[in-house]
C-alpha positions in Angstrom: 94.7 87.1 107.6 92.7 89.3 105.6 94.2 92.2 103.9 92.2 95.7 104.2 92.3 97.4 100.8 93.3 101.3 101.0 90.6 103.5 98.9 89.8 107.3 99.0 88.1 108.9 101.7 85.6 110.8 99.0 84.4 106.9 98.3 83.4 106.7 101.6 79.5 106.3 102.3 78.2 108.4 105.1 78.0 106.9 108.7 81.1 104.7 107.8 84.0 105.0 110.3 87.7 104.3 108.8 91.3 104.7 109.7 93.9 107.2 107.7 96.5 104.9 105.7 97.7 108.1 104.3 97.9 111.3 102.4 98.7 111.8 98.6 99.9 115.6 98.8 102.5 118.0 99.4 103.6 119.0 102.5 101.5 122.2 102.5 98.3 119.9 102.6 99.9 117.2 104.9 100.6 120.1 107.4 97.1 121.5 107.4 95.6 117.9 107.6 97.8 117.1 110.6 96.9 120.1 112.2 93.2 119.1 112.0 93.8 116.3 113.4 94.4 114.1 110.7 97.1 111.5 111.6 98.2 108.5 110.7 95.8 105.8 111.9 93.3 108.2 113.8 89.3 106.7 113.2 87.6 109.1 110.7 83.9 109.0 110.8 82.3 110.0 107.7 78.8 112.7 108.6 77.7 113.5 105.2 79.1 112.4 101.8 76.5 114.6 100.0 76.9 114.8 95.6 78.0 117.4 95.0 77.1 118.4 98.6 79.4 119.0 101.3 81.6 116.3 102.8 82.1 116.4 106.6 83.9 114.4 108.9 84.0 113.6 112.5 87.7 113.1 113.9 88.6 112.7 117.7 84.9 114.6 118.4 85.4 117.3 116.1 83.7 118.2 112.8 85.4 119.0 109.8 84.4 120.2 106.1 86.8 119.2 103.4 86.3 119.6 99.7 85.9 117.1 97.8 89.5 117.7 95.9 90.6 117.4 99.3 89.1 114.0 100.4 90.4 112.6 97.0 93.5 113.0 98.5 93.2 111.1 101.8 93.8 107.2 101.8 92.0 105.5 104.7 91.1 101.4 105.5 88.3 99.8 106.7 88.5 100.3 110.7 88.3 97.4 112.9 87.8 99.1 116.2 86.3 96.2 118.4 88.8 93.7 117.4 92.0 96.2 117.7 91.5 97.6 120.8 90.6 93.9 122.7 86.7 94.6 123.6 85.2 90.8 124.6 82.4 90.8 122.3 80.6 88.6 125.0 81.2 86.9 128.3 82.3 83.4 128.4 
C-alpha cells in the first residue's frame, strides 16, 4: 500500500484538492481554523495559489483567504476521493 506523504498546504498548486493531516499551531490558530471549517480530514480544494498573490481555498463550498504564514501551517495529503468513498469507476 502506498504511503501518502504529508506536505504544506502553501505547496499546493491551484486546482489540486487534498485532505487536512493537520495543523502545526497553537490553539489560538487551531480554534479559528476549526471554526472555518478546517477539520481533520475535510477535502481542501486549492482556488488560487498566486506568488506572492492571495491564497484561497474552497472547503465544504465555501471560499476562504489565508495568508500565506497561515497555509504554512496547515499539513494536508494527497486526497483520494473516488477510491475512499466506493464510487465504481465503471460498470462490469
Amino acid at each position: 500500500m502506498e504511503q501518502k506523504k504529508v506536505i504544506h498546504l502553501s505547496t499546493v498548486k491551484s486546482g489540486q484538492t487534498v485532505k487536512l493531516a493537520g495543523i502545526e499551531a497553537g490553539r489560538g490558530l487551531n480554534s479559528r481554523l476549526a471554526a472555518m471549517g478546517l477539520l481533520p480530514n475535510v477535502e481542501i480544494t486549492v482556488v488560487s495559489n498566486g506568488h506572492p498573490g492571495p491564497f484561497v481555498i474552497s472547503v465544504k463550498g465555501s471560499r476562504i483567504m489565508l495568508g500565506r504564514g497561515m497555509a504554512d501551517k496547515i499539513m494536508v495529503r494527497s486526497s483520494d476521493y473516488e477510491k475512499d468513498n466506493g464510487r465504481p469507476d465503471r460498470q462490469s
